[in-house]
N, C-alpha and C positions, 0 to 999 in steps of 0.2 A: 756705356759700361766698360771696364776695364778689371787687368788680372794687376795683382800687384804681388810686392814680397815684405813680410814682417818679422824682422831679424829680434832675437830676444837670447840673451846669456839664462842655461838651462838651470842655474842655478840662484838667479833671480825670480824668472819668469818660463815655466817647463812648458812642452806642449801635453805633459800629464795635468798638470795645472789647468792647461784652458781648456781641454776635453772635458773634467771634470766640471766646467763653467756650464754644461749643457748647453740647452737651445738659448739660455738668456745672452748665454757669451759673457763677455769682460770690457772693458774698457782698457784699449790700448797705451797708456797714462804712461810718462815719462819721457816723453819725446821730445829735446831742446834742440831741432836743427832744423831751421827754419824750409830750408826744402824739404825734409820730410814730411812739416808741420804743413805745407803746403799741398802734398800729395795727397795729406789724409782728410784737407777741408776739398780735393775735387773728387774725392770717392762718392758712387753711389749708392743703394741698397743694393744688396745684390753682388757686388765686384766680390771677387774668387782672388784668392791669394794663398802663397806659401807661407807657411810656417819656417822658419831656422832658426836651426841653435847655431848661435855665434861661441863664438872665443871655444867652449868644448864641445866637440862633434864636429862643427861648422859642416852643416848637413842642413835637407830640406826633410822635414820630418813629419808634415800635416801639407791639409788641406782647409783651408778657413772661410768664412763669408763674414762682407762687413753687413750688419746686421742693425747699426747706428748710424746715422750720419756727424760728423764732424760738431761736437760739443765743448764747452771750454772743460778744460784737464786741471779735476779735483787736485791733484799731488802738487800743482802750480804754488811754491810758495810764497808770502806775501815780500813785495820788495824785487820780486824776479823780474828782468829784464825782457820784454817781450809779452807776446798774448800767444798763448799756449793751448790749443785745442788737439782734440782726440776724438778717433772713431770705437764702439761697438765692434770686436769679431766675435766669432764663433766658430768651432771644431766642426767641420763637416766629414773629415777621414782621413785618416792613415795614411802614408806612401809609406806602400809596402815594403820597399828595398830605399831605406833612404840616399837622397842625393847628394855625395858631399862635392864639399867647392875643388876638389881636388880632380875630381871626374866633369865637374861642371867646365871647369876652365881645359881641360883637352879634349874639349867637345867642339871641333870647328864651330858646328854651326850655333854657339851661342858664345862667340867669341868678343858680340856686340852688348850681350847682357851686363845692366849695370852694375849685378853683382860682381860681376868680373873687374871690371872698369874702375868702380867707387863701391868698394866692398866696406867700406865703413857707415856709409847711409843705411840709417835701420829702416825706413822703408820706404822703396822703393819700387817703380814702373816694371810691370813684367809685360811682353810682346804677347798675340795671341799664338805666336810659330814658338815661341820660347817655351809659355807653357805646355805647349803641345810636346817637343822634346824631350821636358824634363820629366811631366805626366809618363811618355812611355820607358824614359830612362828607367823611372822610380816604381814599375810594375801595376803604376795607379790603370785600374782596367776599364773605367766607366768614369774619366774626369767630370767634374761639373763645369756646365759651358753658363759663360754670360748668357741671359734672356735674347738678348739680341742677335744670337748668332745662329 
């Protein structure tokens, strides 16, 4: 199991939008980068990931679980170059004082986070020390832990 992050512009794709998804959640659909696309077919039930809003906020702003496993991605349109899969989230809660990238990156000890590093990958590998930082940064008081841990 693993924590990851799923970056979305709030005005495509809000984290009012997926809470509103309920327990069914959403399908993550538009994802054309092959390491992303990569990330999201080794996801398991269960892995815990951040929400962010890109481009405005550029903030952590939820708490998710992948809720699907890695399926081919409906939006694929015909002629597209590549084979195109998507996982299932779902809204699990709030971070209470959201984390923007601006706090994230004068944080020593997440200086190796890929957000920092390759902040253009919409989703990406989060550490179990990294979510644990940014959980206490963002006020979150009772994170959700992988099964395995």
């Amino acid at each position: 199991m693993a924590y990851w992050l799923f970056k979305s512009e709030p005005a495509t794709w809000s984290w009012a939008q997926q809470k509103a998804k309920g327990r069914d959640g959403e399908a993550w659909t538009g994802v054309r980068n092959y390491q992303a696309r990569n990330h999201m077919r080794a996801m398991k039930l269960g892995d815990k990931g951040f929400f962010y809003h890109s481009n405005e906020g550029r903030e952590i702003v939820g708490i998710v679980e992948v809720c699907a496993l890695a399926h081919p991605d409906v939006t694929v349109k015909k002629g597209t170059k590549g084979e195109w899969d998507c996982v299932d989230i779902r809204a699990l809660q709030d971070v209470p004082r959201p984390v923007t990238l601006d706090v994230i990156k004068a944080e020593p000890r997440l200086a190796d986070m890929v957000l920092v590093n390759n902040s253009r990958l919409s989703v990406q590998p989060v550490t179990a020390a990294e979510w644990a930082v940014i959980c206490d940064m963002g006020g979150v008081k009772r994170p959700p832990r992988l099964s395995d841990e």
